[in-house]
C-alpha positions in Angstrom: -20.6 -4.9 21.7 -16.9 -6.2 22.1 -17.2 -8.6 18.9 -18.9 -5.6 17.0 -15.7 -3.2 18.0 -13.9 -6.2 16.4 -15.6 -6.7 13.6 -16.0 -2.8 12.6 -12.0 -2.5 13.1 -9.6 -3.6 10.3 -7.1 -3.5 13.1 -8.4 -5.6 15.7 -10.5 -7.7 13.5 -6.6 -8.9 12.0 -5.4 -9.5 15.9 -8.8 -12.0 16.1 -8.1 -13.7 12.8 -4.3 -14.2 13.7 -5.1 -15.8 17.3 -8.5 -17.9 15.9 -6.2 -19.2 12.6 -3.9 -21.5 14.8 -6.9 -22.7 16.9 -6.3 -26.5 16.6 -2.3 -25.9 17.4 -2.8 -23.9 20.2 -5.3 -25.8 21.2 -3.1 -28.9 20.8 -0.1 -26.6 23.1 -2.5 -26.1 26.0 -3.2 -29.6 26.0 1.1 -30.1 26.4 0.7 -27.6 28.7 -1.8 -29.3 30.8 0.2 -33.0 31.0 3.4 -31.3 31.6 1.7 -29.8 34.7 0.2 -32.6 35.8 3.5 -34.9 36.0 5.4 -31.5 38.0 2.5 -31.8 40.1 2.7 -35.4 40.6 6.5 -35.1 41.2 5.9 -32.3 44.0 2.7 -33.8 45.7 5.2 -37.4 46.4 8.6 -36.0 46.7 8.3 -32.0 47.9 5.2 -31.7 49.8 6.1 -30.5 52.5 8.5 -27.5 50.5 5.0 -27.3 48.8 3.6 -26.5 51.9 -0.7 -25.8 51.6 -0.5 -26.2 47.6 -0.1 -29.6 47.8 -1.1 -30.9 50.8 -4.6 -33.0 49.6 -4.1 -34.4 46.4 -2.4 -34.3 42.8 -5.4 -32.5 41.3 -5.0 -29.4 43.7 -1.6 -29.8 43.3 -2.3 -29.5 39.6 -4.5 -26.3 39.9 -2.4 -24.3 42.1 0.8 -25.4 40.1 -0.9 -23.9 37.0 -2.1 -20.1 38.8 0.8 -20.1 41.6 3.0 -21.3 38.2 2.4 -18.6 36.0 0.8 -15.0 37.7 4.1 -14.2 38.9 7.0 -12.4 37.5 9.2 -15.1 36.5 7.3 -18.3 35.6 8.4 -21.1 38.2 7.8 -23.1 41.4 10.1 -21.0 43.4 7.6 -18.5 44.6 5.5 -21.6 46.3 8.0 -23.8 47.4 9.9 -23.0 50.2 13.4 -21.6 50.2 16.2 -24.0 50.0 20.2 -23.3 50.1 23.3 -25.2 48.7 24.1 -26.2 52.6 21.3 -28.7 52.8 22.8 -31.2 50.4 20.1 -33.4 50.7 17.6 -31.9 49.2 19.5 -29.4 47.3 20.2 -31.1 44.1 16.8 -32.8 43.6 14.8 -29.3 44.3 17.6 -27.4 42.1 16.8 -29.8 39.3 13.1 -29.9 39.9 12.8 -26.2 39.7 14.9 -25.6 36.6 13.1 -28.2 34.5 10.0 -26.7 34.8 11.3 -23.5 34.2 13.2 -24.5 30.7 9.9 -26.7 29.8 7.1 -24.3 30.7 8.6 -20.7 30.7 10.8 -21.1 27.8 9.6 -23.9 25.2 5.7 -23.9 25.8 5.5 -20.4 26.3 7.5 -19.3 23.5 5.9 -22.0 21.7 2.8 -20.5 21.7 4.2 -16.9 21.3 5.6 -18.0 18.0 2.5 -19.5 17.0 0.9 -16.2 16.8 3.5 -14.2 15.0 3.8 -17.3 12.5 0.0 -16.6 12.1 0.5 -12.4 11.7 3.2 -13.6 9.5 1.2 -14.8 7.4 -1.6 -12.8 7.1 0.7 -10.1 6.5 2.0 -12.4 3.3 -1.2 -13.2 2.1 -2.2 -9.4 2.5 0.7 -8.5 0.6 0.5 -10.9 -1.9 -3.3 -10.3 -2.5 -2.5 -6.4 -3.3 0.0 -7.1 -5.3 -2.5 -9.6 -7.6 -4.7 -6.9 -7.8 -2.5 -4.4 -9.1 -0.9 -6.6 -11.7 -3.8 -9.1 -12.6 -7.1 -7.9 -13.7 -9.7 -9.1 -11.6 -12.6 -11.2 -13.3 -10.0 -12.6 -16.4 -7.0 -12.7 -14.1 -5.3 -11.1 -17.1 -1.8 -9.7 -17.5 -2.1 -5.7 -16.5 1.3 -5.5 -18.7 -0.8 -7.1 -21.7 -3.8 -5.1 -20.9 -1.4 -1.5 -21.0 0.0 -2.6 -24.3 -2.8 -3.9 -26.5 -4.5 -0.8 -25.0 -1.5 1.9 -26.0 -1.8 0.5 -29.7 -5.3 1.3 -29.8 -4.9 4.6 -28.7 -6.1 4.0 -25.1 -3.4 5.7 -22.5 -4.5 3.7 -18.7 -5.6 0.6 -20.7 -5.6 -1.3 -17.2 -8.0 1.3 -15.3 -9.7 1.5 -18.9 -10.6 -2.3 -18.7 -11.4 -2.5 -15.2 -13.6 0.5 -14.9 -15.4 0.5 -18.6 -14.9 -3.5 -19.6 -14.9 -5.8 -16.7 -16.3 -3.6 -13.5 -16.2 -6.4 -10.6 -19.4 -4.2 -9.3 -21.3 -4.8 -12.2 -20.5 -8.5 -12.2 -21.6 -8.3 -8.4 -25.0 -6.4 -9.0 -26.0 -9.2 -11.7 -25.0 -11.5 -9.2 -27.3 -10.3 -6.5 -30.2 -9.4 -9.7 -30.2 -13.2 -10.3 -30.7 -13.7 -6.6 -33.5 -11.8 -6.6 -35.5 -12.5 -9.8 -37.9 -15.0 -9.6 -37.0 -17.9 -11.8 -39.9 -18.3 -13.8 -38.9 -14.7 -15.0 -35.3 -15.9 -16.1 -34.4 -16.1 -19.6 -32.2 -19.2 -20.4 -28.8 -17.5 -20.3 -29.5 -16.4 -17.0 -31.2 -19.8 -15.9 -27.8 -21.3 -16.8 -25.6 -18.7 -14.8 -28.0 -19.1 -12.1 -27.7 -22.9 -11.8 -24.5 -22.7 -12.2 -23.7 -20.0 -9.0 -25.9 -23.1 -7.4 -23.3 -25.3 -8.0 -20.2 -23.6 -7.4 -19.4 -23.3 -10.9 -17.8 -20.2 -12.3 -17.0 -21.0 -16.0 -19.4 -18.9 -17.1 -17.2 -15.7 -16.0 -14.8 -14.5 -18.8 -11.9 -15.9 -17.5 -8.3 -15.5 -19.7 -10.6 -13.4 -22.2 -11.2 -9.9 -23.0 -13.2 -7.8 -25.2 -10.3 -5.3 -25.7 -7.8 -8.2 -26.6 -9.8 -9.3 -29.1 -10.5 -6.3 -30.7 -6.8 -5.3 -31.2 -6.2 -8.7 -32.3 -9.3 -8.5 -34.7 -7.6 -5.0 -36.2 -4.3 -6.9 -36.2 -5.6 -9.7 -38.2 -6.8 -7.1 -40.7 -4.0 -5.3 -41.3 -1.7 -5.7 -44.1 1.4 -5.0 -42.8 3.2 -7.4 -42.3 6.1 -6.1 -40.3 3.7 -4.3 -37.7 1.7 -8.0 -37.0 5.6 -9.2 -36.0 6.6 -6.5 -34.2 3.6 -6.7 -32.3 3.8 -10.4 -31.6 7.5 -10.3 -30.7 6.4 -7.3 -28.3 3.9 -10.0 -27.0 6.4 -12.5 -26.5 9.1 -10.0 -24.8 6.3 -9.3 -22.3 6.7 -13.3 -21.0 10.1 -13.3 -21.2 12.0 -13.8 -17.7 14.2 -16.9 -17.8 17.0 -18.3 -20.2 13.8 -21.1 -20.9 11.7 -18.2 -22.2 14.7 -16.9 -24.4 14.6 -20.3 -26.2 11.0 -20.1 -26.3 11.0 -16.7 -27.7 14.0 -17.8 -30.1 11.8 -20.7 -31.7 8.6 -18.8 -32.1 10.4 -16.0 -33.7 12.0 -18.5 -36.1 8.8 -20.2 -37.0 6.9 -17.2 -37.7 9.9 -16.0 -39.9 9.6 -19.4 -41.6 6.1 -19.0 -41.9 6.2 -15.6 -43.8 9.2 -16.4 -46.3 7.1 -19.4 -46.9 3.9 -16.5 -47.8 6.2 -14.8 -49.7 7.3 -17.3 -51.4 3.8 -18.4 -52.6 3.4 -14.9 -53.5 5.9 -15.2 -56.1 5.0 -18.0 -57.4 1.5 -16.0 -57.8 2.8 -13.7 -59.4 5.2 -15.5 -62.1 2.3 -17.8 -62.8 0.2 -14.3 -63.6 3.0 -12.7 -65.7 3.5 -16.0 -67.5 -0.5 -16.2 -68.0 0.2 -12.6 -69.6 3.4 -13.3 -71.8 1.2 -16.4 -73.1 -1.7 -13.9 -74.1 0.3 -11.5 -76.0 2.2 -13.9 -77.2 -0.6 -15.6 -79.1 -1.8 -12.1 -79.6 1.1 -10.6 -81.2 3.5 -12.4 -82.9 7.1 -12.5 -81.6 8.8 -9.1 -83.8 5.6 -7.0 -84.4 5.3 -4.2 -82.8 2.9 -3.8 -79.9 1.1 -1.2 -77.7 3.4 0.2 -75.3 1.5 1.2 -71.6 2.9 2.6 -68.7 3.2 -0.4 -66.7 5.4 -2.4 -69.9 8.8 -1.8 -68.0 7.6 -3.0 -64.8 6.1 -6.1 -66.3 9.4 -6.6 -68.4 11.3 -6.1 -65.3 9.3 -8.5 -63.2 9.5 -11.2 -66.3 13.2 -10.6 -66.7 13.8 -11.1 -62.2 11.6 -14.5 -62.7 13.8 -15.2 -65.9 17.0 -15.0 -64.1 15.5 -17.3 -60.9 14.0 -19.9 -62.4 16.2 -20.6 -65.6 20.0 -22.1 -64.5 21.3 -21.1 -68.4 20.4 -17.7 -68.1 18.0 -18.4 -71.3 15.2 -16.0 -72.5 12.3 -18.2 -73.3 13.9 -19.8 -76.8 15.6 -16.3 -77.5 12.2 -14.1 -77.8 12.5 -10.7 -77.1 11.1 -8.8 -74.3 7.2 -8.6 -74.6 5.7 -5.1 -74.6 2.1 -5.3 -72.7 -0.8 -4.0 -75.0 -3.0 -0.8 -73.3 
């Protein structure tokens, strides 16, 4: 019943759990305890039996015992209350029994004592850290990928999702519905597994939880999959700096965050660039084809994409030639319809 009033009680189930934790060092103190008693004993039972009186008066293992209950039951932890009274006028005995008595008190009412005193609140101590600690995972860290809840928010605000955390945890990754196929497994019979589920179960056998989407999400990669897609290119770096901001915390992370920024600028002057190229190749491809098609000075078909063409011929013109030359002095070329 006692054990059950523990175990139903959050409260007194944390008192058990802080006492049991720092078994083998408490443990280890009553052990101290128990040799440091022992040589007091000895000490009385040879040089102050008789101030001992009937504690001590048949051997060092009585001695022992009734040091230990006499020792500690009272008020103030100390031989005083057995031993008899003495005063600073018998100087024979006066400085062996005032040393004798204040020894025991520093060693076993102040440093054991306290000792194990501050082995407990060490232990409450730390459950309380642990406790602390382990709420504050689960309110920043998703719980089966261990993912970012600031990541989660933010990939879930661009797709229109407003609690993207308590989105992911309650539709995407439920830690209850990762528990009831857990216990489903358990209870199906093996012949009537199908191979994914052998595998998971073989590896719940083993200890071995890579089979749990760990650092992955649906939701992630479905914005980036509608990232990827988009054309814009500004948006896909805005979003990735955002990204990056989100890990930023030291002056280290700044340089990170510095570099990465300036490689993926490198990386899209370098699309541009290709782009160009592209695209002069195309308009040269064009010029070539009228060209051959209409000889330089007869008149062609104006359309209403001529002036852009002309313009873009005449921009890759000024680029590419030093002199400032117009292809052997032709004329513009007028695109046919």
């Amino acid at each position: 019943l006692m054990m059950d009033l523990f175990c139903q009680s959050h409260v007194l189930s944390t008192v058990l759990v802080a006492i049991s934790a720092p078994a083998k060092s408490l443990a280890m103190t009553f052990l101290g305890v128990g040799i440091v008693t022992f040589v007091y004993a000895a000490i009385g039972f040879h040089w102050f039996r008789s101030a001992f009186g009937d504690y001590c008066n048949e051997n060092v293992l009585t001695c022992t015992q009734n040091v230990i209950y006499q020792g500690t039951r009272n008020g103030i932890v100390g031989l005083s209350s057995m031993m008899k009274q003495v005063m600073p006028e018998d100087s024979q005995t006066w400085l062996q029994r005032m040393s004798y008595d204040i020894t025991y008190f520093i060693v076993y009412g102040v440093m054991i004592l306290n000792t194990i005193v501050g082995l407990i609140v060490d232990s409450f101590s730390s459950l309380r850290a642990n406790q602390t600690a382990r709420e504050l995972h689960l309110d920043t860290q998703t719980f089966i990928a261990c993912l970012d809840r600031k990541r989660i928010d933010a990939v879930a605000q661009t797709l229109g999702i407003s609690d993207g955390f308590a989105y992911h945890e309650t539709y995407k990754q439920n830690k209850w519905d990762y528990m009831a196929f857990v216990f489903y497994l358990r209870e199906k019979r093996l012949q009537d597994c199908t191979g994914p589920e052998q595998l998971i179960f073989d590896l719940l056998n083993e200890g071995d939880y890579k089979w749990l989407p760990l650092g992955h999400s649906l939701l992630l990669e479905r914005a980036d999959a509608e990232l990827a897609g988009s054309d814009d290119a500004l948006h896909r770096i805005e979003f990735k700096l955002d990204r990056f901001a989100q890990k930023v915390g030291t002056a280290e992370d700044w340089k990170v965050l510095t570099r990465s920024v300036a490689d993926l600028a490198a990386s899209v002057r370098k699309r541009l660039d290709g782009m160009q190229e592209d695209l002069g190749g195309l308009v040269q491809n064009i010029r070539t084809t009228v060209t051959g098609s209409h000889p330089v000075g007869s008149r062609g078909f104006h359309s209403p994409n001529a002036d852009r063409v002309n313009s873009l011929v005449a921009q890759k013109q000024s680029r590419s030639s030093t002199g400032g030359d117009t292809m052997n002095g032709q004329t513009s070329i007028v695109i046919a319809a």
